[in-house]
N, C-alpha and C positions, 0 to 999 in steps of 0.2 A: 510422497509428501511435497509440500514447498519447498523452495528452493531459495538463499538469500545466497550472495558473495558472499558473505560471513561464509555459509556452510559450507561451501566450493572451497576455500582457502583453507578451511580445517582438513577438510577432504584431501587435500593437495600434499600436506603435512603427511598422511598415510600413504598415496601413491610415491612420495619421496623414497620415505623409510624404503616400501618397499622395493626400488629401485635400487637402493643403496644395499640390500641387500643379497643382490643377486652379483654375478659374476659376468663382464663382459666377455666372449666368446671368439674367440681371435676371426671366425671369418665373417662376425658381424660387423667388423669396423665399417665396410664400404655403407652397410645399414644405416650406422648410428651417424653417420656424416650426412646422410639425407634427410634422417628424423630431426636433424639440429635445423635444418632449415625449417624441418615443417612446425616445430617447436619455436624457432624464431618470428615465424610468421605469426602464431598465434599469439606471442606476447604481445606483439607490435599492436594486435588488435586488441586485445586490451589494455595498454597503454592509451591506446588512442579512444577506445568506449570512456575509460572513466572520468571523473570531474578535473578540469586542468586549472590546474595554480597559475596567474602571469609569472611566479617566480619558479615553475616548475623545473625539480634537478631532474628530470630523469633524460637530458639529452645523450649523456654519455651513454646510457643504456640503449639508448634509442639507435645510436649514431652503431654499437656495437652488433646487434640484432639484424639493422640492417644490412651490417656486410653479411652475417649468416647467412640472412634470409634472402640472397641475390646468390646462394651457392647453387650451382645446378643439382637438377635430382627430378625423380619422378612424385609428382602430387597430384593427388593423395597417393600414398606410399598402402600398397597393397597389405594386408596383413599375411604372416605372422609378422610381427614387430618386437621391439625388446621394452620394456618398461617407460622409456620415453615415449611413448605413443599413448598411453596413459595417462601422461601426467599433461601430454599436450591434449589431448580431451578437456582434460578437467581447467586449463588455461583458458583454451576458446569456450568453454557453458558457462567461465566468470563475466568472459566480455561479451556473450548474448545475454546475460542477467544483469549488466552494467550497463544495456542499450535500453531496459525499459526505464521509461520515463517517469519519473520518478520529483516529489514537490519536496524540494528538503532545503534547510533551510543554507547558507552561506558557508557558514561553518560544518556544518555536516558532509558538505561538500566537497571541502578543506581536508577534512578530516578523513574521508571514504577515499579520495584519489594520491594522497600520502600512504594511507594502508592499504591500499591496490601496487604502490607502487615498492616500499619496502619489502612485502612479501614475497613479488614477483623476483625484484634483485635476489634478494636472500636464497628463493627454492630454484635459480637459476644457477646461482652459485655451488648449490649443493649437487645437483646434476653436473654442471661443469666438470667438478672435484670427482666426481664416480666416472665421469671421462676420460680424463686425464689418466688416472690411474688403469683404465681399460688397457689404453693407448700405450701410457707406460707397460705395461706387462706384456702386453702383443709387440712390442719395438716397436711399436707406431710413431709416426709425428702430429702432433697437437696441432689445432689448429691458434693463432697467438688470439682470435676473437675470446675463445674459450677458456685461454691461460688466464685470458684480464677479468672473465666472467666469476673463475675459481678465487681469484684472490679478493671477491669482493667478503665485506666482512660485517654487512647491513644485519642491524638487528629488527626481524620483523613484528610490528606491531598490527593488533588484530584490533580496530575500531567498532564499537556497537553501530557505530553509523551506519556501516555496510549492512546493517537488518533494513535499511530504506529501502536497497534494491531485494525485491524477490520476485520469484516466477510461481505462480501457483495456477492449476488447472481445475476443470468440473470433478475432476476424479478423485480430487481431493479428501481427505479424510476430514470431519470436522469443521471449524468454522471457514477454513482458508476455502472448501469446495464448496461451500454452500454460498461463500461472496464471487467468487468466480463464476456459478450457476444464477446468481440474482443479477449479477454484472450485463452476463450476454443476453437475460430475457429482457433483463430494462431498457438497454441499449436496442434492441430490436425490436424493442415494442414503442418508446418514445420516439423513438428515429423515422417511422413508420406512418404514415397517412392512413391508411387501414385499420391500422390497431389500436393508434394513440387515444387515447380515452380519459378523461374527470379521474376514472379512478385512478389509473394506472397513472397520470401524473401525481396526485394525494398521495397514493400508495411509496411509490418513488421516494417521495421527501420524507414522508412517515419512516421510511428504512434508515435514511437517512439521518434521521433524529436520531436512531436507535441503535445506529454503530457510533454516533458521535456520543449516545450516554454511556455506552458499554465500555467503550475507551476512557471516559472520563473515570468509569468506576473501576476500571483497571487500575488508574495510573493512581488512582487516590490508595486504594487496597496496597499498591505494590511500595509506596511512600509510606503508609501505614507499618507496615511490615518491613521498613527501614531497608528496600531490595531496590528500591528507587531516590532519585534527591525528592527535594520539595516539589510537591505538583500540583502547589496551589494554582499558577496562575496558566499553567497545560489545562488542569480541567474547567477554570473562570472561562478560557479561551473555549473549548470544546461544547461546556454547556451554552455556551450564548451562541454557539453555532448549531448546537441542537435547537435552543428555542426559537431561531429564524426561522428553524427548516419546518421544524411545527406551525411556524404560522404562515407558511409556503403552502400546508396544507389546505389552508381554510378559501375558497373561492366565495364569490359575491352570491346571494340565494337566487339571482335574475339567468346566471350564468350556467349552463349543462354542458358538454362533452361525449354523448356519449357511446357506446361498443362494448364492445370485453375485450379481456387482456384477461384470459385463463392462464398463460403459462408466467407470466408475470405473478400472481398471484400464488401461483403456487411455489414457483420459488422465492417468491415473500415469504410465506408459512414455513416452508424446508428453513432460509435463515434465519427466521426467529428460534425455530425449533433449538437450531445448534448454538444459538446464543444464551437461548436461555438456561438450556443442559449443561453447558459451562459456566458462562457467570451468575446462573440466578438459582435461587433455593426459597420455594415457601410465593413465590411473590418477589422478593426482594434478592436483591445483590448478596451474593455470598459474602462472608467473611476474609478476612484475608488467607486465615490458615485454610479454609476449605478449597479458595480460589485459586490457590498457589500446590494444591498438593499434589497433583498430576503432572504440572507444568509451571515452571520459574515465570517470574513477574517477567522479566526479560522475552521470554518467548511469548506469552500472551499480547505482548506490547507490540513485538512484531507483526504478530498475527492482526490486531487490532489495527497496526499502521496501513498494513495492505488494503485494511475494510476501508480505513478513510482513503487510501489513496483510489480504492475502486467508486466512492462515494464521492469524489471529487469530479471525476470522468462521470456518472451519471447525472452527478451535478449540473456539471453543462451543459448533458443533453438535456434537462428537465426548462433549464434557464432557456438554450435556444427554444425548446419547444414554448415555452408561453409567447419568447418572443413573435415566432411564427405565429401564433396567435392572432396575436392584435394588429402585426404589420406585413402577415404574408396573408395565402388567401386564406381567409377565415373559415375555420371549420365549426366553431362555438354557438350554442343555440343559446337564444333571448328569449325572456321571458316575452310572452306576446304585450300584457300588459306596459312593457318596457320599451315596446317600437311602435312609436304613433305612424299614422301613416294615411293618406286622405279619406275624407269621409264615406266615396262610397265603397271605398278598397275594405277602408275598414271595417264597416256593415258586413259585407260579402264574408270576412275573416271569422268575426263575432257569429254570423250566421252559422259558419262550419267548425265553432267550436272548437279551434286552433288555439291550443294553450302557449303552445313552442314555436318558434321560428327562427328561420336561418338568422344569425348576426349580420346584418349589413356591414361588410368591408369598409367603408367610410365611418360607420359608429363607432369602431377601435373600441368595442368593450370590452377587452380581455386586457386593457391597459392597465388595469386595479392588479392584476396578478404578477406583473412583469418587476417592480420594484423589490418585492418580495424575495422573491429568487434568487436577485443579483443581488442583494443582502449575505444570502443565506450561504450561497458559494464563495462571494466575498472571507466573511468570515471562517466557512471552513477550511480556504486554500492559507488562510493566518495559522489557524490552529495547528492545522496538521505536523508541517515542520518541528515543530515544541515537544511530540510525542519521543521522539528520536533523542531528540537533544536533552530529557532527562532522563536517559540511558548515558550516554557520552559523562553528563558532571556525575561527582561522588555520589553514591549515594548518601540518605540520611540515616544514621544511626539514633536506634531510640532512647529516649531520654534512659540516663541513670538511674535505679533506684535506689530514693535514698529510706537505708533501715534505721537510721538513728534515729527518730521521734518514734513517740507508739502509736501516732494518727497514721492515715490515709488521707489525702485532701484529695477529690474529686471532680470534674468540671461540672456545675450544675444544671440540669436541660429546663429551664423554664415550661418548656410546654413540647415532651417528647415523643406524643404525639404527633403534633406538627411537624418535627423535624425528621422522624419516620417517615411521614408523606412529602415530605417537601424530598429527599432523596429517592422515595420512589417513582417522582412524576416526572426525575429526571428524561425518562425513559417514555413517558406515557404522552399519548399523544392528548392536547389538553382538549375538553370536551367543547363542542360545537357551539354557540349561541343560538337563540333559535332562529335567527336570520340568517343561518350560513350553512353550508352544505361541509362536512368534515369527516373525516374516519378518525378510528380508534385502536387501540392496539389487539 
């Protein structure tokens, strides 16, 4: 499955326990003296992956780690090993999960390298403490890095923030494999002179739109359901970055591109499939009780950030590629009608029934596509951070109800019909004019 900091720290809490509960071995001391280096190495690297405060306290930590980790020894330390070779695993997979690049907002950032950095003191300490006493019972001598590590007395706090950073693969179960499978086809297929195609950029933004409504319907359901704060102005952000990206979609009718992009396509279909098998029922977005009953508003939210943070990275690519367009060499076909060109050129052209032709590099007409895009990425690199951050405030609890009158009063829908459509088109890609070339969901 994916993998957040979050889950690595919860994890860490287990390989503790179970560390704590074993017994050190009197002729493993020389061991457990080398594992402390390899363990102080790996904090260090996490320390230094995650987000740093200008007022950051962890130099004392820092300043301690390093004499450990300048202790001679052999690295990597051969296995068998005693329970700190565990726990240092699961330290260094926080600070390669802490290395991906990741859009969050200031305070998230705040908030993720404070809970990187408490946890770490805290379950250093607690290893320390199961050292010491090793030491004590074999007569050994402590080492005084280790004394100072034991007495620390940090309470660790676990941030929703750290759902920002995760690792997820194609292997993935669910929606996180199916964005990591659309990720690498889009990226290789935009990226590409060969493959880059009309559709496969449409297609691109069209996904696009569709993890930024699914998010929006997430966080609205998860508010609903009082499991999130207010997320009025998360999904205002979200869907106006949805509706960019839809009209990212639309290209001028003079303008073609074209190829295949087969494997693009198909893992378009594969993540609609796994979007829709979770949030949608009938056509429309599930409810909250149905959305929520498999998996907490909290975890879907995650899940959901990862798709905008993969749809940010595609984002670019979709943005440089128009750009290439209009101002590198041009690959885009003109309508013929649309390149005058001398009269007996053009006879000759008329003559042979040439509908299409190459875009002349100096006509820059892929210039209409370019503003568009940088809108659409604009906006979704605003939104994103907001998804996290109404994880981190309270959430909203739902109104009280009140028994004392013998009414019900109601919100009343003028016309809810409309308001049935106007929430499902969050998602739909909106239909083409007849002058424009456009897909659909």
């Amino acid at each position: 499955m994916a993998t957040s900091a979050l889950d690595l720290l919860i994890a860490l809490d287990t390989r503790l326990a179970d560390l704590e509960a074993t017994t050190m071995l009197p002729g493993s001391i020389p061991r457990v003296r080398q594992e402390w280096g390899a363990l102080a190495r790996a904090s260090l690297q996490l320390l230094q992956a995650r987000p740093r405060h200008p007022n950051d306290s962890a130099r004392r930590l820092e300043a301690l780690l390093n004499s450990l980790a300048a202790a001679p020894g052999d690295y990597p330390l051969p296995a068998p090993g005693t329970g700190l070779m565990a726990i240092t695993a699961t330290i260094g997979c926080t600070a390669e999960v802490m290395r991906v690049p990741a859009v969050a907002s200031p305070t998230a950032r705040e908030q993720a390298g404070e809970a990187i950095r408490t946890n770490l003191e805290a379950g250093l300490a607690r290893v320390a403490r199961w050292t010491q006493r090793g030491f004590l019972n074999a007569g050994a001598e402590s080492e005084p890095e280790v004394a100072r590590l034991a007495g620390s007395d940090t309470d660790p706090h676990r941030s929703p923030a750290l759902q920002t950073w995760r690792i997820i693969g194609p292997t993935d179960p669910g929606i996180d494999g199916a964005l990591s499978r659309w990720e690498r086809a889009a990226t290789e297929t935009i990226t590409s002179p060969r493959l880059v195609t009309q559709l496969a950029l449409q297609l691109a933004a069209a996904d696009i739109a569709l993890v930024c409504a699914s998010a929006s319907a997430v966080m609205r359901n998860g508010a609903d359901a009082g499991a999130l704060s207010d997320s009025s102005a998360v999904c205002e952000a979200l869907d106006s970055a949805g509706r960019a990206w839809r009209e990212a979609t639309r290209w001028p009718a003079e303008l073609r591109l074209g190829g295949r992009a087969s494997e693009l396509r198909q893992a378009s279909a594969d993540l609609r499939h796994h979007l829709d098998g979770t949030l949608r029922t009938r056509g429309d977005w599930k409810r909250p009780d149905d959305m929520f009953a498999e998996v907490t508003a909290e975890q879907l939210v995650a899940v959901l950030h990862s798709g905008l943070q993969s749809a940010i990275r595609v984002g670019h690519q979709v943005a440089a590629a128009f750009d290439d367009l209009t101002h590198g060499a041009s690959r885009v076909w003109l309508d013929a009608s649309h390149t005058p060109r001398p009269g007996p050129v053009q006879r000759a052209l008329d003559s042979g029934r040439y509908e299409w032709l190459p875009d002349p590099a100096r006509f820059h007409s892929g210039e209409a596509l370019v503003p568009a895009s940088a809108e659409a990425i604009d906006r979704l690199v605003r939104a994103t951070p907001l998804t996290i951050e109404a994880l981190t405030a309270p959430a909203t609890q739902p109104n009280p109800i009140d028994d004392e009158g013998p009414w019900e009063t109601v919100q009343v829908v003028l016309d809810p019909l409309r308001a049935a459509q106007e929430r499902a088109l969050l998602a739909a890609i909106a239909p083409a004019e007849p002058q424009t070339h456009s897909i659909g969901l």
